[in-house]
C-alpha positions as CSV (number, residue, x, y, z in Angstrom):
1,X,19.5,-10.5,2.2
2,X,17.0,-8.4,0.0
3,X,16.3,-10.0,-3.6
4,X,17.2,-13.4,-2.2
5,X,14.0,-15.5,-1.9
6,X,10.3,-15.0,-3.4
7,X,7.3,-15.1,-2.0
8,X,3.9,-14.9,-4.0
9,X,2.8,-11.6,-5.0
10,X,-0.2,-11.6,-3.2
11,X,0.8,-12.6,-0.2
12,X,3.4,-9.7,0.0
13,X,0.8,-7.3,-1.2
14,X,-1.7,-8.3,2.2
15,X,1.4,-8.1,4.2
16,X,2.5,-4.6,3.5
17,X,-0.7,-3.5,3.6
18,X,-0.9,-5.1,7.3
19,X,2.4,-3.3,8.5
20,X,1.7,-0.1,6.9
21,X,-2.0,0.2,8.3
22,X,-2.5,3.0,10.2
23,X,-2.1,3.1,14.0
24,X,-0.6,-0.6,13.8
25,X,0.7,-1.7,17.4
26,X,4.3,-2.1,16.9
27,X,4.8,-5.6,18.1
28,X,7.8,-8.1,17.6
29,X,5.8,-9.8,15.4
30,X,4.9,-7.1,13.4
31,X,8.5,-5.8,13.0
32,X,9.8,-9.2,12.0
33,X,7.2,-9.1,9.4
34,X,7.5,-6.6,7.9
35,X,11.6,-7.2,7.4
36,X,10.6,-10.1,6.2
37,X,8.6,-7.9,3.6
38,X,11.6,-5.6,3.4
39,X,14.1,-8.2,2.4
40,X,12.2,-9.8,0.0
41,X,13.4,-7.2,-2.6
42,X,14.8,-4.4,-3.5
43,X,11.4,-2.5,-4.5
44,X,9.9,-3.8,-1.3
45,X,12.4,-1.4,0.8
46,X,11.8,1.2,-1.4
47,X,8.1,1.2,-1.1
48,X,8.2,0.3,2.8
49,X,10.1,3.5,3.8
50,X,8.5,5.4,1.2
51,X,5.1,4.9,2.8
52,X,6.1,4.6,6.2
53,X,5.3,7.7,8.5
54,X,5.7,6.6,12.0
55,X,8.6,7.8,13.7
56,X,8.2,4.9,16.3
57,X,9.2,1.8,13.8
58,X,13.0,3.9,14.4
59,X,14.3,2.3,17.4
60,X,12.8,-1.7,16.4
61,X,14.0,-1.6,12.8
62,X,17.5,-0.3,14.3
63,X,17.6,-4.0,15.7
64,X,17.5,-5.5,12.4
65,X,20.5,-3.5,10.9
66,X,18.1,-0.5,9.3
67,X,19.4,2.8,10.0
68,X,22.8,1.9,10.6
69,X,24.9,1.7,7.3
70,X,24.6,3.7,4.4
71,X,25.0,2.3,1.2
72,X,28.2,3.1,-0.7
73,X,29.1,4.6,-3.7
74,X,29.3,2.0,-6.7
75,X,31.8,2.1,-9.2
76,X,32.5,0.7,-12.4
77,X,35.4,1.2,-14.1
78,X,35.8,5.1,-14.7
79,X,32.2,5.6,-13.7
80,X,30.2,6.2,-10.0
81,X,27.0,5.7,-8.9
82,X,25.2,7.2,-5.7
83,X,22.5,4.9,-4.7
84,X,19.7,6.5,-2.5
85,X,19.1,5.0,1.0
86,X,15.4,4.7,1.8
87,X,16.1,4.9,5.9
88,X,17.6,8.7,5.0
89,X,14.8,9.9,3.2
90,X,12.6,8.4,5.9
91,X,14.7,10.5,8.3
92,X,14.4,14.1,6.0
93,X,10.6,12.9,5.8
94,X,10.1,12.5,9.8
95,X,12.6,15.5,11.3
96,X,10.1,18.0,11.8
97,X,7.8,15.3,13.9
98,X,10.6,13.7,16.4
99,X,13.7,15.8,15.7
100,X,15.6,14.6,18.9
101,X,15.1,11.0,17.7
102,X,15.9,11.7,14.2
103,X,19.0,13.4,15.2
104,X,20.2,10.7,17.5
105,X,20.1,8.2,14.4
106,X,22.0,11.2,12.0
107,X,24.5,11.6,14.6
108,X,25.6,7.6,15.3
109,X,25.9,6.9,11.3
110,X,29.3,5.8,10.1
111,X,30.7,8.7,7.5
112,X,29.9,8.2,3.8
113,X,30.6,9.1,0.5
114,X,27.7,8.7,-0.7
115,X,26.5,11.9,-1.8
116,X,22.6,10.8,-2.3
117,X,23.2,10.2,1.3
118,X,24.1,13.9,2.2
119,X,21.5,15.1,0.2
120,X,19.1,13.3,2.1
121,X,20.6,14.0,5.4
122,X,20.5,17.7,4.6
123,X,17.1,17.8,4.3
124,X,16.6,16.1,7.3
125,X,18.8,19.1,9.6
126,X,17.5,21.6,7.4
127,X,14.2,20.6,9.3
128,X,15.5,20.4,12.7
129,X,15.5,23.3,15.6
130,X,18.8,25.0,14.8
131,X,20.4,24.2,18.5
132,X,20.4,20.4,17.0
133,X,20.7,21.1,13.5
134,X,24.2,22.6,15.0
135,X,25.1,19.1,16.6
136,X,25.1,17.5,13.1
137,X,26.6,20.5,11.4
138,X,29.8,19.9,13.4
139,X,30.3,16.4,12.0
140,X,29.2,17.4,8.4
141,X,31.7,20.2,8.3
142,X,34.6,17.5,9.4
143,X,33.7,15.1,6.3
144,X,33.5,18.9,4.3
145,X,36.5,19.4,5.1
146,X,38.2,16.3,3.5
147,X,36.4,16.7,0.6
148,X,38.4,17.6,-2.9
149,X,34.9,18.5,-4.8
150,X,31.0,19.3,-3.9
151,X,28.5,19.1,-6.4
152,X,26.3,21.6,-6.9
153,X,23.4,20.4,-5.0
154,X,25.1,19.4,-2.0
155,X,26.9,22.6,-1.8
156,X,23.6,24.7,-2.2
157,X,21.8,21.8,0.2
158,X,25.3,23.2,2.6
159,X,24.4,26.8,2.0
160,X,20.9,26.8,3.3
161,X,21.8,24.7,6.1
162,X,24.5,27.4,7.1
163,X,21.3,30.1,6.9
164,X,19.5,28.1,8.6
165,X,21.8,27.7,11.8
166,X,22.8,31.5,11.7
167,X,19.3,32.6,11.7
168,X,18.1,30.3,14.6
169,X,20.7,31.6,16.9
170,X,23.8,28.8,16.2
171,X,25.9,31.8,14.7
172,X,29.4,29.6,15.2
173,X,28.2,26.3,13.9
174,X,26.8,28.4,10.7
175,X,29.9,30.1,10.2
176,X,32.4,27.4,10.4
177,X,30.3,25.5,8.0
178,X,30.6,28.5,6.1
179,X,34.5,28.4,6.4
180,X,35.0,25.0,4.9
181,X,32.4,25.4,2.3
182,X,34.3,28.9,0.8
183,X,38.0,27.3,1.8
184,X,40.6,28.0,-1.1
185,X,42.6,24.9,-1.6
186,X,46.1,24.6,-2.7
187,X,46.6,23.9,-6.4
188,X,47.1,20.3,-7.8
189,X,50.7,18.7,-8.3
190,X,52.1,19.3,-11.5
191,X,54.7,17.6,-13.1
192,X,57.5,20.9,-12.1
193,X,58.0,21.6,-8.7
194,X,58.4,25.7,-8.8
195,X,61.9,26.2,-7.7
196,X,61.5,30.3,-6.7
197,X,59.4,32.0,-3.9
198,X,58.1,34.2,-7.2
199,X,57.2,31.0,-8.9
200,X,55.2,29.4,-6.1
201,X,53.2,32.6,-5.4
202,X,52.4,32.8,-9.3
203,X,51.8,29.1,-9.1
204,X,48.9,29.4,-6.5
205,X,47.3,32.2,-8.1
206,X,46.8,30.7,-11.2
207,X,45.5,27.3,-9.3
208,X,44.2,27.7,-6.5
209,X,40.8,26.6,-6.7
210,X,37.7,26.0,-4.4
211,X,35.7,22.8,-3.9
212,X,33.2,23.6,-7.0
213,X,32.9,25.4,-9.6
214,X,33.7,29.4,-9.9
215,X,30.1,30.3,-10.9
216,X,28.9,28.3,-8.1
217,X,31.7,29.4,-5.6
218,X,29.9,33.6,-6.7
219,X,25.9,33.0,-6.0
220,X,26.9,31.2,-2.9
221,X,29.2,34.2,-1.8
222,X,25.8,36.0,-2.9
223,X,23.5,34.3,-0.7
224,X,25.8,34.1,2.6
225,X,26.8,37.7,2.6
């Protein structure tokens, strides 16, 4: 596992350098290498995917678990965490180049709560053809749509990816993306359970509430209509 053995600085430094070089043939050899590199550390698979720019290490680095499983959120007593995952921003970074392949890989992750994740991820469809950017829409508008709260980048990440579909022709995919974005939800429970029709309907005016906040919930109204 990454950060479980050392190897001499040096030695790591030539071997990065010998993965990363440009035009590299991507031979077994060369892939187990370099996730041998990889695992070394944590910084090493930072700086791997950070400098890698060829779409073709996708499909061998698949093999060896990459691409597959999205870190998930860490918590610690009453606080959370989001740790990034290099493999998505390799994907926002490499959409416009290969989108078909990049999609492929989008579309056969597990779902996460990772929001660092999503952010990433909705970069990467921003930059895809709409007619595909659709495809992914449709699953990211299922986890959407469990969701109790949206942060403010993620739902402004949601709101240009809706644009973005509408404009290129995927009208439907934008605008049911669009729906479970804006959706009011039903008020939290409360210790009293209202006991008249007239209370319940007061009840739900004065709570219902969207998935973030109401000043939010107003410039994205702004920017969709």
């Amino acid at each position: 596992s990454i950060d479980s053995y050392r190897a001499p600085r040096g030695i790591l430094i030539a071997s990065m350098r010998y993965c990363l070089r440009p035009n590299a043939m991507i031979r077994p050899e060369l892939v187990k290498e370099a996730v041998d590199y990889i695992r070394v550390r944590t910084a090493n698979y930072e700086y791997f995917f950070e400098r890698l720019d060829s779409i073709d290490w996708i499909g061998p680095l698949r093999e060896y678990g990459f691409f597959r499983q999205p870190p998930a959120p860490t918590r610690e007593g009453d606080s959370i965490s989001f740790p990034f995952w290099p493999e998505a921003r390799f994907l926002a970074k490499t959409a416009e180049i290969e989108p078909a392949i990049v999609l492929e890989v989008m579309l056969d992750l597990p779902d996460t709560d990772n929001i660092r994740v999503h952010w990433d991820l909705l970069d990467a469809a921003i930059k895809l053809p709409a007619l595909l950017a659709a495809r992914w829409a449709r699953k990211e508008t299922k986890w959407v749509d469990q969701q109790q709260f949206l942060d403010a980048l993620l739902t402004e990440k949601l709101g240009v990816l809706a644009v973005h579909l509408a404009s290129g022709g995927e009208q439907e995919a934008g605008i049911t993306l669009v729906r479970a974005l804006l959706q009011v939800l039903p008020p939290k429970k409360i210790g009293k359970t209202p006991s008249t029709e007239e209370e319940r309907f007061a009840l739900s005016l004065r709570e219902a509430r969207a998935r973030f906040d109401e000043h939010i919930y107003e410039e994205l109204l702004r920017k969709l209509v």
